[in-house]
C-alpha positions as CSV (number, residue, x, y, z in Angstrom):
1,X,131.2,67.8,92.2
2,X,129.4,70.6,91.6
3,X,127.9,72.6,94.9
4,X,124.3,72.9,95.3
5,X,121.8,74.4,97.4
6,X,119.7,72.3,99.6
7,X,116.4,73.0,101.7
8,X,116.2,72.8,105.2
9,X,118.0,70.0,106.6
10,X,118.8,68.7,109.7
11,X,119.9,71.1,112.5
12,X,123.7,71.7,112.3
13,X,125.1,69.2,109.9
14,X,127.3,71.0,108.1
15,X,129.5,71.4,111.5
16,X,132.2,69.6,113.2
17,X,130.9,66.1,115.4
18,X,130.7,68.0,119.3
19,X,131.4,71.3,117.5
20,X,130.4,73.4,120.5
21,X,128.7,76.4,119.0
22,X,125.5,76.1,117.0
23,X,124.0,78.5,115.3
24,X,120.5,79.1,115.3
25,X,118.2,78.0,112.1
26,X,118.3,81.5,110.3
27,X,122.4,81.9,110.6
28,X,123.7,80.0,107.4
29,X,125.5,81.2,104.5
30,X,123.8,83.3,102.4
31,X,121.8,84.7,105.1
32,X,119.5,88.2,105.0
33,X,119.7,90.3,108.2
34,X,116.8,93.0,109.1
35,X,118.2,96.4,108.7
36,X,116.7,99.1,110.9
37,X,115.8,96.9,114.2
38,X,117.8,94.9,116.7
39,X,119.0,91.9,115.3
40,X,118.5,88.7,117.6
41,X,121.1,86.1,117.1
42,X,121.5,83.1,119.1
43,X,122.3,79.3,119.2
44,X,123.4,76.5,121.7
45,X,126.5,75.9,123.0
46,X,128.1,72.3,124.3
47,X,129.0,73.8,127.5
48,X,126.8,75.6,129.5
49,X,128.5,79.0,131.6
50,X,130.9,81.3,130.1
51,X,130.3,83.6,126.9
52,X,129.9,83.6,123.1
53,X,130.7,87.0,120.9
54,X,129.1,87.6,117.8
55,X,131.2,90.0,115.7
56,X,129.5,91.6,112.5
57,X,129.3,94.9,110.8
58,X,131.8,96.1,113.0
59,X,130.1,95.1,115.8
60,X,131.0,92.8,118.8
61,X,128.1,91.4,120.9
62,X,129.0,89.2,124.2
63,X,125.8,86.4,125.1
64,X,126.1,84.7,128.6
65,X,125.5,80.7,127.9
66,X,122.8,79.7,130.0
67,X,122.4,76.5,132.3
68,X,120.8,74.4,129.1
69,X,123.8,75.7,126.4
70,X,121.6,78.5,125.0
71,X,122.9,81.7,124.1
72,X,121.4,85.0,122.2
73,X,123.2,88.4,121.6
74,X,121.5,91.0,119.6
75,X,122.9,93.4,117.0
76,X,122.7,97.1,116.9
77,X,119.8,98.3,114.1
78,X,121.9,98.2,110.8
79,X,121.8,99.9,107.4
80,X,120.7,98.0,104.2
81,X,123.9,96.3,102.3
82,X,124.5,94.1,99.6
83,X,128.2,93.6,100.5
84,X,129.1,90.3,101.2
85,X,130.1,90.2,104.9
86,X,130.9,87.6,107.4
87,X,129.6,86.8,111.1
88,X,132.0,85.5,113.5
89,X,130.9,83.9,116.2
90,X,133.7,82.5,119.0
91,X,133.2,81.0,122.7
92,X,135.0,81.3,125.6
93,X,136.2,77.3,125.3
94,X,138.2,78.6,122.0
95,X,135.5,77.3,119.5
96,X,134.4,79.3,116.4
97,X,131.6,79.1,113.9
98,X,131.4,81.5,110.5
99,X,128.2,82.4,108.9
100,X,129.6,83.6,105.3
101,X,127.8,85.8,102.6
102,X,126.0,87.9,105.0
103,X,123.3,90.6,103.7
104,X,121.5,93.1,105.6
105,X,118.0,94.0,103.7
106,X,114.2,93.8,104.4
107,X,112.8,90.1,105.6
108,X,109.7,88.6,105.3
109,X,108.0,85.1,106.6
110,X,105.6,83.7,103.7
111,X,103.0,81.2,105.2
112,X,99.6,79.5,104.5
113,X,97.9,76.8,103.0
114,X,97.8,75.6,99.2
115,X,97.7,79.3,97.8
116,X,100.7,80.3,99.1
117,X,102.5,76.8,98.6
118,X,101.7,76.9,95.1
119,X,104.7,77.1,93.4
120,X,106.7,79.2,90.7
121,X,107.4,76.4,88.5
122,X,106.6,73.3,89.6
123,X,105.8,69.3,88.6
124,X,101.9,70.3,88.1
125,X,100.6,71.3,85.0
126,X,97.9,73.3,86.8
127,X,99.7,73.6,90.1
128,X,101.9,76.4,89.3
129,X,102.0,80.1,88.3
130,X,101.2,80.7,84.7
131,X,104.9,81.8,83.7
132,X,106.3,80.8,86.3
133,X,109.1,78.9,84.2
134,X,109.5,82.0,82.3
135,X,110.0,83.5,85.6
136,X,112.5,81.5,87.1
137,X,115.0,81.3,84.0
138,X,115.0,84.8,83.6
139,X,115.7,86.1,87.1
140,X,118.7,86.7,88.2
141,X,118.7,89.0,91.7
142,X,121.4,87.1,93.7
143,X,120.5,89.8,96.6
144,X,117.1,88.3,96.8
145,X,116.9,84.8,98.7
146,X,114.9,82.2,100.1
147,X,114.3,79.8,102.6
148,X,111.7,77.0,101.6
149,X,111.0,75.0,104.8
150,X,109.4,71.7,104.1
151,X,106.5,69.7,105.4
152,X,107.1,69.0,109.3
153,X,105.1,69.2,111.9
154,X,106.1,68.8,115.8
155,X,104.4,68.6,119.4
156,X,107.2,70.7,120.4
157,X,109.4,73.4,118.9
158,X,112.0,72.2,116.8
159,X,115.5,73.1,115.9
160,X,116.7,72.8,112.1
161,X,119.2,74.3,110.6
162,X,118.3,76.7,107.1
163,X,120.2,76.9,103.8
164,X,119.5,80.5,101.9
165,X,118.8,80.3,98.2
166,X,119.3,82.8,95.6
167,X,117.0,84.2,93.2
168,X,118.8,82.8,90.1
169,X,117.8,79.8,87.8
170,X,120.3,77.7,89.3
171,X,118.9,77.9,92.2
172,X,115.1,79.0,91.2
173,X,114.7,75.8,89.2
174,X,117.0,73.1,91.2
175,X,114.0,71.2,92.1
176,X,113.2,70.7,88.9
177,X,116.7,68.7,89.0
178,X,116.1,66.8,91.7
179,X,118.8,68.3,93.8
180,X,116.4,69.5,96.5
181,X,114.3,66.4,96.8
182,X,111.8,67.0,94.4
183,X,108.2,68.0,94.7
184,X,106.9,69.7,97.7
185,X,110.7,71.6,97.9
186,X,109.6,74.5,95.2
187,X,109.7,77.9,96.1
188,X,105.9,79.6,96.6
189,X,104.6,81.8,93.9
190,X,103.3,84.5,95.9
191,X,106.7,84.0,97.7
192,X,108.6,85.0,94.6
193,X,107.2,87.4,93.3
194,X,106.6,89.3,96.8
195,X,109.9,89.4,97.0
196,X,110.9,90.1,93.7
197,X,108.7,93.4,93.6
198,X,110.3,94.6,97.0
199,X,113.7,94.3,95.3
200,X,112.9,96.1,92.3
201,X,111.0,99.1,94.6
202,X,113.7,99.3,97.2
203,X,116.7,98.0,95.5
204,X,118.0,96.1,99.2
205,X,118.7,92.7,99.7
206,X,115.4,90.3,100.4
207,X,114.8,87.4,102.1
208,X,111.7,85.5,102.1
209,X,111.0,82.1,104.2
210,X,108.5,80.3,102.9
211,X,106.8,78.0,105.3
212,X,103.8,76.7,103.4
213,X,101.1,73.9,103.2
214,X,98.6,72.6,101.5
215,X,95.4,71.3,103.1
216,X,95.8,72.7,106.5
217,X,93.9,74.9,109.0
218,X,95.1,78.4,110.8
219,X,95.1,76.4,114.2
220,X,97.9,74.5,112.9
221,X,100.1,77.2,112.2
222,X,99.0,79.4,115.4
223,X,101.7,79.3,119.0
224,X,100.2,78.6,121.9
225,X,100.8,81.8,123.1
226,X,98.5,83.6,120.6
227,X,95.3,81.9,122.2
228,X,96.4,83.9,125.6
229,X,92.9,86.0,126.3
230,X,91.1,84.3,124.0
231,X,87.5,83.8,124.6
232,X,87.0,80.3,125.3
233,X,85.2,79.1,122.0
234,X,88.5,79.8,120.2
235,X,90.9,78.5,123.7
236,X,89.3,75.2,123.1
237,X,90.7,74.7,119.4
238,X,94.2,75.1,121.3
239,X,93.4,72.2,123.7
240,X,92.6,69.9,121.1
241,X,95.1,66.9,122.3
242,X,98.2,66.8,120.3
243,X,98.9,63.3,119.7
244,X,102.6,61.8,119.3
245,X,101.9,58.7,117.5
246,X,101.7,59.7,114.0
247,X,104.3,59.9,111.1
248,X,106.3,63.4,112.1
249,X,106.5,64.1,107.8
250,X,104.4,63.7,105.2
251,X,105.8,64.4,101.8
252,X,103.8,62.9,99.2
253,X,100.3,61.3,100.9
254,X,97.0,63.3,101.6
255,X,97.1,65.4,105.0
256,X,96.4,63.7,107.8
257,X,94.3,64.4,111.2
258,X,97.8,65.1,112.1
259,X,98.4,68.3,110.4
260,X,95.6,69.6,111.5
261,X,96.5,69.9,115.1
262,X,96.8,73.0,116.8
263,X,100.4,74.6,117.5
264,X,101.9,71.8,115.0
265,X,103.0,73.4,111.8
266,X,104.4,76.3,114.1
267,X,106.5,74.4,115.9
268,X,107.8,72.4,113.2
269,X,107.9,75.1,110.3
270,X,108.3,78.3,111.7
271,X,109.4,78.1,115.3
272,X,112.7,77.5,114.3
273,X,113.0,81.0,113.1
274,X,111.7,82.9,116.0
275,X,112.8,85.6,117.4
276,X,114.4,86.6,114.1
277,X,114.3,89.9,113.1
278,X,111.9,90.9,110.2
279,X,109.1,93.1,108.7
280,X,106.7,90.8,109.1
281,X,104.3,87.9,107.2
282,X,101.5,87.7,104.3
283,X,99.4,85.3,104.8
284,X,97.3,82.8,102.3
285,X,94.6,80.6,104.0
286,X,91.1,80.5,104.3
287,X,89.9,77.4,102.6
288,X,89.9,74.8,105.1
289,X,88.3,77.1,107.9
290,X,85.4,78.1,105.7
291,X,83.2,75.6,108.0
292,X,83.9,77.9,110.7
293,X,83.7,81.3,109.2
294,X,82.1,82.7,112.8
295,X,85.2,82.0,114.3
296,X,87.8,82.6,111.7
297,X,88.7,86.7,112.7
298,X,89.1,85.3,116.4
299,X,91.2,82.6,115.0
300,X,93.5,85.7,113.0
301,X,93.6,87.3,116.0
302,X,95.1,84.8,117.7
303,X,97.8,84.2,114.8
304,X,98.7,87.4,114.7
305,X,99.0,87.8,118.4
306,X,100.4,84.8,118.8
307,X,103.5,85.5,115.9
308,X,104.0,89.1,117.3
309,X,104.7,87.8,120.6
310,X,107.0,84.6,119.9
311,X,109.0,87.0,117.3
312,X,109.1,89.7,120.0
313,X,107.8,92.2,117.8
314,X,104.8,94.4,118.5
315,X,105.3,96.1,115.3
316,X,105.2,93.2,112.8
317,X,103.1,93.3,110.0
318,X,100.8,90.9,108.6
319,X,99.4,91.3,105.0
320,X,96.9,88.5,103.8
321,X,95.0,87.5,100.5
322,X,91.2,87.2,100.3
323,X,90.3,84.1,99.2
324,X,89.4,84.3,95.4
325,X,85.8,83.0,93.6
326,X,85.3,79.5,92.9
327,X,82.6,77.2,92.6
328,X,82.2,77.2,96.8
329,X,80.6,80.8,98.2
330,X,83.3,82.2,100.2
331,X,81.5,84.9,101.6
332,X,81.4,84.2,105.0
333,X,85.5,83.8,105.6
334,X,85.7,86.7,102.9
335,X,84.1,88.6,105.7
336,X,86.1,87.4,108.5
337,X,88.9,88.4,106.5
338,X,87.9,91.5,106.0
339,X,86.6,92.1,109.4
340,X,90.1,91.4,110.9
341,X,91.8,94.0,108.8
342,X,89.7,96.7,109.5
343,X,90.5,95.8,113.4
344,X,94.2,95.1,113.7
345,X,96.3,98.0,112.7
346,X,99.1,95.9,111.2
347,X,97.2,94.3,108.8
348,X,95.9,94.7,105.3
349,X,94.3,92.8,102.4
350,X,94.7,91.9,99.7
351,X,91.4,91.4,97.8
352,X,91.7,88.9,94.8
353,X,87.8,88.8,93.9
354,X,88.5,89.2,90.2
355,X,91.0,86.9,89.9
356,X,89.8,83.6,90.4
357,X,88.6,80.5,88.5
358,X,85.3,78.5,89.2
359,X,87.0,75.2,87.7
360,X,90.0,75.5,90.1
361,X,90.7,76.7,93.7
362,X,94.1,77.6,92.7
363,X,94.2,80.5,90.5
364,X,97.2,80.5,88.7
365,X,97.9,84.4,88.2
366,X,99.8,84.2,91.5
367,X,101.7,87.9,90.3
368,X,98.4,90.0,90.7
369,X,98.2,88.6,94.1
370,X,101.7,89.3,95.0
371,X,101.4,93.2,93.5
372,X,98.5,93.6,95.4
373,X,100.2,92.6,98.8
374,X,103.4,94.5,98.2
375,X,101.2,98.0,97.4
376,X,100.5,97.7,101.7
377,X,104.0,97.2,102.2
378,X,105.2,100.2,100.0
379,X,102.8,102.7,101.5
380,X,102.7,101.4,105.1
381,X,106.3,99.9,105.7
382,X,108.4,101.7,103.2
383,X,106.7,105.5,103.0
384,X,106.0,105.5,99.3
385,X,103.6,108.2,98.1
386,X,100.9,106.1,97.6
387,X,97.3,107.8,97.6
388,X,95.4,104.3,97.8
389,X,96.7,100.9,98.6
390,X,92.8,99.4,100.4
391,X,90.0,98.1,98.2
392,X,87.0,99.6,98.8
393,X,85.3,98.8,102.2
394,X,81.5,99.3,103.0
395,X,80.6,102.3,105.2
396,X,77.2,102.4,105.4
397,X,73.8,101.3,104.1
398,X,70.2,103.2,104.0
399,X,67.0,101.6,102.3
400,X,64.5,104.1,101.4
401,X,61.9,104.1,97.6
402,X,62.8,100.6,96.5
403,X,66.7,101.3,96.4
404,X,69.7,100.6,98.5
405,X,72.2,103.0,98.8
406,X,75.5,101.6,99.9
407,X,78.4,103.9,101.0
408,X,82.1,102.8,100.8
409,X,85.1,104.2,101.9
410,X,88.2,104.1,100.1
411,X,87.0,104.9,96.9
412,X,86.6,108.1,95.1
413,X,85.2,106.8,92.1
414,X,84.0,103.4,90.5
415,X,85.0,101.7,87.4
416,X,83.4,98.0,85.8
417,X,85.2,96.1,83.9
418,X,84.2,92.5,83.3
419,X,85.4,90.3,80.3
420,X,82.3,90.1,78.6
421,X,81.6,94.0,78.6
422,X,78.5,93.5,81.3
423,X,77.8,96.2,83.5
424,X,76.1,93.9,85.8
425,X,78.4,93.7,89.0
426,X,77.4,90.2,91.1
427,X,74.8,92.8,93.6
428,X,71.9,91.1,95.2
429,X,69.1,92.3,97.1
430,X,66.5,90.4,99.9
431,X,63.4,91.6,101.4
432,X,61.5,90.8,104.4
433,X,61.3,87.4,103.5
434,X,65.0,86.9,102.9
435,X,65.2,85.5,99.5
436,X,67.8,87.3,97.6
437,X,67.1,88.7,93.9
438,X,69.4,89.9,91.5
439,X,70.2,93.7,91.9
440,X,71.0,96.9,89.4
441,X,73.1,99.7,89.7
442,X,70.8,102.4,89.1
443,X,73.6,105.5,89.2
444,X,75.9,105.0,86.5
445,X,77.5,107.8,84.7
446,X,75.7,109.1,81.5
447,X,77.5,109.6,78.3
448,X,76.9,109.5,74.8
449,X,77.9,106.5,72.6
450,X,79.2,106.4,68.9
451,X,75.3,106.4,68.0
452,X,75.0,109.7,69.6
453,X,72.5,108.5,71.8
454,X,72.5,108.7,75.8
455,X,73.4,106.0,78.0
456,X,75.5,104.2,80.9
457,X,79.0,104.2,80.7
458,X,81.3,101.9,82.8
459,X,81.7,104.9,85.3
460,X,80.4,106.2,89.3
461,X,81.2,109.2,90.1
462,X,81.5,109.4,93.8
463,X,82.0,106.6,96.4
464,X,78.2,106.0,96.8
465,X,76.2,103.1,94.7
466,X,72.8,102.5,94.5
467,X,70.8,99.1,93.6
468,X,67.3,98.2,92.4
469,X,65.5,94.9,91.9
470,X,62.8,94.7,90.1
471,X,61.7,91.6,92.5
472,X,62.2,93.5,95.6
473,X,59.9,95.6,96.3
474,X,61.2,96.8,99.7
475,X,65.0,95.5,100.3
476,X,66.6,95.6,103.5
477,X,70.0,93.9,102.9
478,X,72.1,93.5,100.3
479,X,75.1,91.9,98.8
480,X,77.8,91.2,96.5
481,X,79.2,88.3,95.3
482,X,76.7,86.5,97.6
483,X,76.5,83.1,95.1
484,X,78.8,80.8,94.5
485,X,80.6,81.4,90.4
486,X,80.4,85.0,90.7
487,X,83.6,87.4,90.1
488,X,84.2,91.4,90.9
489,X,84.2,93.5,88.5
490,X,83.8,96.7,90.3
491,X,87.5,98.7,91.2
492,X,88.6,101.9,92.4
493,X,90.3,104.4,91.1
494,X,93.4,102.9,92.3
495,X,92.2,99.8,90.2
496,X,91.7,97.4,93.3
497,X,88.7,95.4,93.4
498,X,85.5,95.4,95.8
499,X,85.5,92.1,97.9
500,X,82.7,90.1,99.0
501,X,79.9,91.5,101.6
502,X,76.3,91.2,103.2
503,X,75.0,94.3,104.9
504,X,71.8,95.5,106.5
């Protein structure tokens, strides 16, 4: 019978009844190691007292078995390599455990709501990435691998057990075959092609875990530990009572109250993996905390915070995606999102304000998105010479004569591009009495058309852009993309989009 990869199953199947070593969740076959940090690596043990070695790479690492069988070692920082290499792991009691098919590379953690669940190639006509099943039968990158983690939420951390997948249509697609349970089991979009950009930029092994899901909020998927300090509008969300009594899965009906519990998700989706090694996460939520878009950059914080510390890594990265236009105004979480990155260090975003659709919340050109995240990674993680990898950012605002003049920062110059050849980008202006009017950019580039005769091009020179109303008389705010049905079209030079804003 032919051998198959499987998703995440139960912790420690595939070894002996009362085997007494057991790995943790990310040490299967076909496993991608960090390179260039200290590589955690630990399990349980039957027995508690005496040792366990770890012997990789040329290394041997001893672990003391504590009084409740666990055990961690941690490797030596290790070079990138595709060479298939084997981890031995042995007890004091004579037992042994290998971990085949052992690369060292870059890892990543993929995680969020329906945007980052939504799939390569999938069952859904419209939930899936427009080529996706062009995508998945032509790759074939068997250094690249995955982890998809299914729907399972938990009280308490859980233990499971991973099984790596390869980037190759055998794998890519074996959902599609039913072998990994069918829907729900298919590798994220975003995931993919994350990944697969990484690979063809650094040419090292890749893995990506994809812990994803639909429908659910960012308390769901935040430890316990990141709501430490935290001001006590956002400590309450973490005291919401965590009840036991519900279904622990839910594969194919609508979320439930149940997933929306604080701590939940993490514990059943991506505690399992901490404190593995790895770069870090990108991030694809916003939707179902647009209610409570005050809170929402206090809520990031305490994500972030909450994965640095439960991964032990004060380094760790965390890219997210802006929530694209729909027929909903997003402004307010937009915002949040973009407040967050300009405080934390170790984040970025990606801004996807041209790339959505008002008929669908989930855009299905899932690649641009991807691009746009691995551009941060390139410049930040991987020193790539690259002059710009931020959209453009407001730096100031005046009102003086009728006009607005906004300031941004990263940006030297402006482009517009919209589909229909406008060269109306979605600005609005409000007076004194608050109603907001449509707005012109006033400072366009001059040129001469075909006709010979003088007008605006699709150009700004400079980072600075000022707006007119003819129904505002006096403005003192303005914004962009403010309505609801309303897509950037302004980009820098570096082609990246302006995102969503209000400013006074």
């Amino acid at each position: 019978m032919k051998k198959t990869c499987v998703t995440l199953v139960a912790a420690m199947a595939a070894l002996p009844l009362f085997a007494e070593i057991k790995m943790g969740a990310p040490f299967t076959d076909g496993a991608v190691l960090q390179r260039g940090m200290k590589v955690p690596v630990w399990g349980k043990s039957a027995k508690s007292g005496g040792t366990v070695k770890v012997e990789f790479a040329g290394q041997a690492k001893t672990g003391v078995v504590d009084k409740d069988g666990a055990w961690k070692v941690e490797l030596d920082p290790m070079e990138a390599s595709k060479e298939s290499r084997t981890m031995k792991v042995s007890s004091t009691g004579g037992e042994s455990v290998e971990v085949n098919d052992v690369l060292v590379g870059e890892v990543w953690f993929a995680s969020g709501q329906s945007n980052m669940e939504c799939p390569i190639w999938g069952w859904g006509t419209r939930y899936r990435d427009m080529k996706g099943g062009l995508m998945t039968t032509m790759t074939r990158l068997p250094c690249v691998r995955y982890v998809k983690s299914p729907h399972k939420w938990s009280a308490t951390p859980v233990e499971v057990s991973a099984k790596w997948c390869k980037f190759t249509p055998e794998d890519l697609q074996l959902f599609y075959r039913g072998a990994m349970g069918g829907r729900g089991t298919e590798l994220s979009a975003v995931a993919f092609y994350y990944a697969r950009e990484l690979y063809l930029a650094l040419d090292v092994p890749i893995g990506i875990l994809d812990a994803s899901w639909g429908g659910t909020n960012i308390d769901a998927w935040t430890p316990r530990s990141g709501y430490d300090g935290c001001d006590k509008s956002i400590r309450a969300t973490a005291e919401y009572p965590v009840k036991k009594d519900w279904k622990s899965e839910d594969k194919k009906g609508p979320i439930t109250a149940a997933q929306q519990q604080p701590t939940v998700l993490y514990n059943g989706m991506v505690a399992p993996f901490a404190p593995m090694a790895m770069r870090g996460f990108i991030w694809y939520q916003g939707c179902h905390n647009a209610g409570e878009s005050r809170l929402y950059c206090a809520k990031l914080h305490a994500l972030y915070e909450g994965w640095r510390r439960e991964f032990a890594n004060p380094d760790l990265k965390l890219y997210l995606v802006q929530l694209a236009p729909f027929s909903n105004n997003w402004l307010g979480i937009c915002m949040a999102q973009t407040k967050f990155c300009a405080e934390e260090k170790n984040a970025a975003l990606a801004v996807t304000a041209d790339v959505g659709n008002f008929f669908d919340v989930h855009p299905n050109n899932k690649e641009i998105v991807a691009k746009r995240l691995v551009v941060h990674a390139l410049k930040r993680d991987y020193g790539f010479a690259i002059p710009q990898d931020d959209s453009p950012v407001v730096k100031s605002v005046s009102f003086a004569d009728g006009k607005a003049t906004v300031e941004f920062a990263n940006v030297k110059n402006w482009y517009v591009y919209a589909p229909d050849r406008t060269r109306e980008p979605a600005f609005e202006l409000a007076g004194a009495d608050g109603a907001w009017q449509p707005a012109k950019v006033v400072n366009y580039r001059q040129g001469k058309g075909k006709d010979g005769k003088e007008g605006d091009t699709d150009y700004i020179d400079g980072p600075t852009i000022v707006l007119a109303s003819e129904q505002v008389a006096a403005p003192v705010r303005v914004r962009y993309m403010g309505k609801a049905k309303t897509a950037g079209t302004l980009y820098n030079e570096a082609s990246l989009p302006l995102g969503p804003f209000e400013a006074k």
